[in-house]
C-alpha positions as CSV (number, residue, x, y, z in Angstrom):
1,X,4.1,2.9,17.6
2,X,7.1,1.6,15.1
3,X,5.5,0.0,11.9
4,X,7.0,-1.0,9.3
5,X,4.8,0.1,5.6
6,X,5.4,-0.8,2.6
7,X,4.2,1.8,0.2
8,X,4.1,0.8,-3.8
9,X,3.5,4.0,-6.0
10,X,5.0,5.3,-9.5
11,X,4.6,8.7,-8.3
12,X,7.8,10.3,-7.2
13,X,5.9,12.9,-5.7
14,X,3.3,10.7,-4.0
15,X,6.5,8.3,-2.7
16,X,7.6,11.8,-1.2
17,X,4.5,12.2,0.4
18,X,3.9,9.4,2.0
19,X,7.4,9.1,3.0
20,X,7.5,12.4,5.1
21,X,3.8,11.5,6.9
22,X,4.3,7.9,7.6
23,X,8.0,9.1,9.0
24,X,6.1,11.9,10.9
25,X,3.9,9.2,12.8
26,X,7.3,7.4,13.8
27,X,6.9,4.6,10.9
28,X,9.6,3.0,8.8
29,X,8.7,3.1,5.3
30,X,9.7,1.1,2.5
31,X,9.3,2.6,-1.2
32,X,8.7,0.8,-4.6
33,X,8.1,2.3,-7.9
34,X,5.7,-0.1,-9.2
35,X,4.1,-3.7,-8.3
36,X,7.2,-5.6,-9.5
37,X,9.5,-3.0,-7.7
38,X,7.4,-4.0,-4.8
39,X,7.3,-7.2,-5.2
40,X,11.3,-7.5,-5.0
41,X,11.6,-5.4,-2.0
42,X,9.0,-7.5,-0.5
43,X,11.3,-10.6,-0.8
44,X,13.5,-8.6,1.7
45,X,11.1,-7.8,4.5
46,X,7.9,-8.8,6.2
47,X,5.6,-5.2,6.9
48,X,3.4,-4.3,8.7
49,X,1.1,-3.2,6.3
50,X,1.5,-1.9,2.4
51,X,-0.2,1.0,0.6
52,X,-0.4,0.6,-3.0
53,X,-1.7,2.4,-5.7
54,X,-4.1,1.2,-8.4
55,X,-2.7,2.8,-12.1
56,X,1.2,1.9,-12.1
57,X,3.1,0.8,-14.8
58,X,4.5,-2.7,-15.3
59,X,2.5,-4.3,-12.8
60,X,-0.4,-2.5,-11.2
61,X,-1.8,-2.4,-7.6
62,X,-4.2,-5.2,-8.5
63,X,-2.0,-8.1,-10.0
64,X,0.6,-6.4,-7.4
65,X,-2.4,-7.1,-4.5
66,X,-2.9,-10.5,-6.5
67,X,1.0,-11.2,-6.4
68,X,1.0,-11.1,-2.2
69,X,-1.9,-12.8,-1.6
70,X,-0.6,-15.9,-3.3
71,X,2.4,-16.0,-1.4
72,X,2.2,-17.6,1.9
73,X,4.7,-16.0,3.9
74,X,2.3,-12.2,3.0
75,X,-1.0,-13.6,2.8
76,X,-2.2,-12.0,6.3
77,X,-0.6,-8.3,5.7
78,X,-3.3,-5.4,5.5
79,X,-3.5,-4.0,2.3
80,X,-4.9,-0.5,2.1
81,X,-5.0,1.1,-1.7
82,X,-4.6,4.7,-2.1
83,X,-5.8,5.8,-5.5
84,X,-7.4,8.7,-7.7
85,X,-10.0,6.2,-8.2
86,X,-13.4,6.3,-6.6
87,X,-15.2,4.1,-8.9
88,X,-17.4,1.0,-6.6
89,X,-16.7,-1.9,-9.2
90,X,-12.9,-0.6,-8.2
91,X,-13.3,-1.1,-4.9
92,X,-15.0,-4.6,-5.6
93,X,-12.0,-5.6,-7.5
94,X,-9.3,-4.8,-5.2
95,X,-11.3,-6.4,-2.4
96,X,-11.7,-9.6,-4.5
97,X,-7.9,-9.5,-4.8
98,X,-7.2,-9.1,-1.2
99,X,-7.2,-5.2,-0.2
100,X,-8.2,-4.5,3.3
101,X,-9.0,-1.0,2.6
102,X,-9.6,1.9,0.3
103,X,-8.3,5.9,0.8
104,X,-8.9,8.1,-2.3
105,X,-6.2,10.6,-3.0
106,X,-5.4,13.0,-2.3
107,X,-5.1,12.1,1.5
108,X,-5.3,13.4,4.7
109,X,-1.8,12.4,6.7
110,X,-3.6,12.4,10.1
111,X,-6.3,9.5,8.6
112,X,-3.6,7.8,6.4
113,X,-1.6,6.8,9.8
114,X,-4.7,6.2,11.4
115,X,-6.1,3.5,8.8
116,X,-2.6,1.8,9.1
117,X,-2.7,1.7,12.8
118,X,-6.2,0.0,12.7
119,X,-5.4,-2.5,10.3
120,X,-1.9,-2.7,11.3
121,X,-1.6,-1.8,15.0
């Protein structure tokens, strides 16, 4: 299956990461730096799904989760956030905003791809 996944994180390393397993599973994946960066590159395409993270600079996953959700044309993609954070009044928030789902880092590859393909597939 050929999805197409946004995925908004200020982690080089983490941007590697899920680079390399999303491109294992036969996804195209679209990186961002930061919720502005991924708001820009999300003018340019319409995913399948986006993975954000929570604690970014500039913009964070939540007003970045905030940001899509107002805009018509994203309103309906799954949103799964993939944090350090385990914290429930987390969670709440970031389901208030709009998230669809929650993965803690660090992640397991095989249940990252399947998570996307539920809420994506």
């Amino acid at each position: 299956m050929s999805l197409n996944i946004l995925a908004v994180d200020d982690s080089r390393t983490m941007r590697d990461m899920l680079n390399l397993a999303l491109g294992q599973a036969g996804f195209t994946t679209h990186l961002a730096e930061d919720g502005e960066h991924g708001l820009e590159v999300l003018t340019q395409l319409s995913p399948d799904a986006i993975i954000t993270d929570i604690n970014m600079p500039n913009l964070d996953g939540f007003g970045f989760i905030d940001a899509v959700r107002k805009q018509q044309k994203h309103r309906g993609i799954p949103i799964l956030v993939l944090t350090t954070e385990s914290a429930p009044e987390l969670r709440a928030r970031a389901r208030k905003a709009g998230a669809t789902g929650w993965i803690v880092k660090p992640f397991d590859p095989t249940k990252l791809v399947q998570a996307i393909t539920k809420v994506a597939g």
